[in-house]
C-alpha atoms as a printed R data frame, in Angstrom:
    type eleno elety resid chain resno       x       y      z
1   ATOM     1    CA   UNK     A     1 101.755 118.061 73.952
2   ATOM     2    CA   UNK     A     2 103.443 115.192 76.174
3   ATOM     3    CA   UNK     A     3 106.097 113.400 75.409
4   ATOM     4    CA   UNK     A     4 107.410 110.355 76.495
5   ATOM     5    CA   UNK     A     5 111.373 109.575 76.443
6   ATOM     6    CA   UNK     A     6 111.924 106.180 75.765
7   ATOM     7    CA   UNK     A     7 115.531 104.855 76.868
8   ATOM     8    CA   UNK     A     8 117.644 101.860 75.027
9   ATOM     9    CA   UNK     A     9 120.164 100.506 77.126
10  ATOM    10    CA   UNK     A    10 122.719  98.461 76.132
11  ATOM    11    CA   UNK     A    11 123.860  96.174 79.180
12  ATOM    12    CA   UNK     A    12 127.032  93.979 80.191
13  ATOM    13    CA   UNK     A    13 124.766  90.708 80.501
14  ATOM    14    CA   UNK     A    14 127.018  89.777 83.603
15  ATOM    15    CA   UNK     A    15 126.068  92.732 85.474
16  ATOM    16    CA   UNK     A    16 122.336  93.067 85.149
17  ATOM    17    CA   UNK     A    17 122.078  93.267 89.234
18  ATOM    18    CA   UNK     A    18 123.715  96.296 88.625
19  ATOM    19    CA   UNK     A    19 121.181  97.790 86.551
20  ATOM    20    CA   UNK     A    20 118.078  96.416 88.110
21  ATOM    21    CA   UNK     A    21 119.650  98.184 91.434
22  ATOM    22    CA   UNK     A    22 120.292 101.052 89.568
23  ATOM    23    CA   UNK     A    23 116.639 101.267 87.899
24  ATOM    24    CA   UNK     A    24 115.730 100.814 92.133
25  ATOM    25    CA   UNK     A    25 117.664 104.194 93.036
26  ATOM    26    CA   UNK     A    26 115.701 106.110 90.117
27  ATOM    27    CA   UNK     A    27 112.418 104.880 91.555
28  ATOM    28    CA   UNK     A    28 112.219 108.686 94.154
29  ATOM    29    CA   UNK     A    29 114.847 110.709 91.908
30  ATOM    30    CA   UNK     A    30 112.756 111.101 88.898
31  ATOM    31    CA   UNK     A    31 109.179 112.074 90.385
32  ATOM    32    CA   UNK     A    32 111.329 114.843 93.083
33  ATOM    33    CA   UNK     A    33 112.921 116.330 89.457
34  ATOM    34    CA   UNK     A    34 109.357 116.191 87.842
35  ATOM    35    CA   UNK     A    35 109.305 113.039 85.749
36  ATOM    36    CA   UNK     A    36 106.907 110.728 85.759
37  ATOM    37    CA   UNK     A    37 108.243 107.581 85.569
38  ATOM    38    CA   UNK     A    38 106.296 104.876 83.562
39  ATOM    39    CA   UNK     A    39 108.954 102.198 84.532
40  ATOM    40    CA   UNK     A    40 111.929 100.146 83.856
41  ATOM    41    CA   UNK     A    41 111.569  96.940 81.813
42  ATOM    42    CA   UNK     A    42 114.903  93.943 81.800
43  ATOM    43    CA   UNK     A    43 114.714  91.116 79.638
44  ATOM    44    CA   UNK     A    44 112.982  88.025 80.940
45  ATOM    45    CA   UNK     A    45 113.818  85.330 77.947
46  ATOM    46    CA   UNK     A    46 115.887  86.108 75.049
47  ATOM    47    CA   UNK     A    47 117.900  88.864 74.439
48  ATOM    48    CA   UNK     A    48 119.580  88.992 77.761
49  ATOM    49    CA   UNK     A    49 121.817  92.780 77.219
50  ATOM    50    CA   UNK     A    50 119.109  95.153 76.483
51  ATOM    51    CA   UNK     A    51 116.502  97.469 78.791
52  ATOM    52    CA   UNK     A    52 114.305  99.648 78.659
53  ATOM    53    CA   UNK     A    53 112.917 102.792 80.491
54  ATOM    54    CA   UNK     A    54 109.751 105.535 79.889
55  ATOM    55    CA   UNK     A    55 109.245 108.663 81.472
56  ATOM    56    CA   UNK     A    56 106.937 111.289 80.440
57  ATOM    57    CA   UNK     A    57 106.937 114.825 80.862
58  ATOM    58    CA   UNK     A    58 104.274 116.950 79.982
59  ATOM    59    CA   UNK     A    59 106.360 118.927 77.698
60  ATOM    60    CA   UNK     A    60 109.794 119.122 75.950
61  ATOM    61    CA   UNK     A    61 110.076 122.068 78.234
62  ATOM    62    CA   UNK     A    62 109.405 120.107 81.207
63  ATOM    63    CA   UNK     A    63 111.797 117.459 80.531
64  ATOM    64    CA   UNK     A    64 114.397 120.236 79.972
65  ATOM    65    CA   UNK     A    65 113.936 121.590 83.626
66  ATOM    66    CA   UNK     A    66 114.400 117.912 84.817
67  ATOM    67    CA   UNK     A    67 117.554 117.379 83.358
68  ATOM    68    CA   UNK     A    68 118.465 120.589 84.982
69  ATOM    69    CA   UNK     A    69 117.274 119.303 88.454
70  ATOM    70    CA   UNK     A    70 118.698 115.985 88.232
71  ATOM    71    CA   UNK     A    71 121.996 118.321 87.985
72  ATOM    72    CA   UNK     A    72 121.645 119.577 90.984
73  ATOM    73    CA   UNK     A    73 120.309 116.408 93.023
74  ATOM    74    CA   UNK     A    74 123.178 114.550 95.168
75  ATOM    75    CA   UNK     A    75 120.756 111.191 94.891
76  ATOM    76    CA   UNK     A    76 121.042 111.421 90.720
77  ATOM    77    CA   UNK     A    77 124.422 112.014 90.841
78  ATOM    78    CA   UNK     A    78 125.178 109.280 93.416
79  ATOM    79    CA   UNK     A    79 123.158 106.906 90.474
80  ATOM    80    CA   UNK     A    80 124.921 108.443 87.487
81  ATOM    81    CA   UNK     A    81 128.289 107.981 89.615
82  ATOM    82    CA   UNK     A    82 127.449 104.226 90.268
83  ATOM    83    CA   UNK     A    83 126.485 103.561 86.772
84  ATOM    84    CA   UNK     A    84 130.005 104.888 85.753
85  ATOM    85    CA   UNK     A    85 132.095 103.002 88.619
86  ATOM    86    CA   UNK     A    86 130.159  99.745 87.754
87  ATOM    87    CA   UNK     A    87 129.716 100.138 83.893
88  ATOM    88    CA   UNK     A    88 127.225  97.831 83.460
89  ATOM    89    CA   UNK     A    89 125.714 100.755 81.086
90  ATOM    90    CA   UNK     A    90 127.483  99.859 77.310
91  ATOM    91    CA   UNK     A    91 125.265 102.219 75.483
92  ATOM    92    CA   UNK     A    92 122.180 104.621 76.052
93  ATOM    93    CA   UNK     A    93 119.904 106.013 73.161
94  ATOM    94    CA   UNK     A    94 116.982 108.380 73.842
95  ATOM    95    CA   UNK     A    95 113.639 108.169 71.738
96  ATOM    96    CA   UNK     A    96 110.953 110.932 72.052
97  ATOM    97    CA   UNK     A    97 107.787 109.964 71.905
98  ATOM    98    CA   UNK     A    98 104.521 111.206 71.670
99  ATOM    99    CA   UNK     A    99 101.241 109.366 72.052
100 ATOM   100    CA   UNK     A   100  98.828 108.963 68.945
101 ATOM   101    CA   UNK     A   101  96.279 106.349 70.749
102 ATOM   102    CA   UNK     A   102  95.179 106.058 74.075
């Protein structure tokens, strides 16, 4: 079964460059660890401090060996090192989901 991780993030609203250039950086990481990255979504109108992300995996397994990889790759750790000097990242919750309808 695939599954799909959906990702909430909370935002500074002041530093949403920061994130879009982050989401930029993720754009070769994820498909070299073995995601496949559906894409990163920002607010257009409205709420102006939330985003989202999908990546699916064709397996819980799968997305376990990723999170291994992006362990070892200097390019996700140069993005999870930016997100933490810049903290434009407030909060982050993970959603697994798996698709009913096509």
């Amino acid at each position: 079964m695939s599954v799909t991780v959906f990702i909430r993030y909370q935002l500074d609203p002041f530093k949403r460059a920061d994130f879009e250039e982050y989401a930029r950086r993720w754009l070769a990481i994820i498909p070299k660890c073995g995601g496949d990255l559906v894409g990163y979504w920002m607010p257009h109108e409205g709420t102006n401090n939330i985003a989202f992300a999908l990546i699916s995996f064709e397996n819980i397994a799968a997305y376990e060996i990723y999170r291994t990889r992006l362990r070892s790759e200097k390019e996700a750790m140069a993005a999870f090192g930016f997100a933490e000097e810049k903290k434009f990242i407030l909060a982050e919750e993970r959603t697994f989901l798996r698709q009913v309808t096509a």
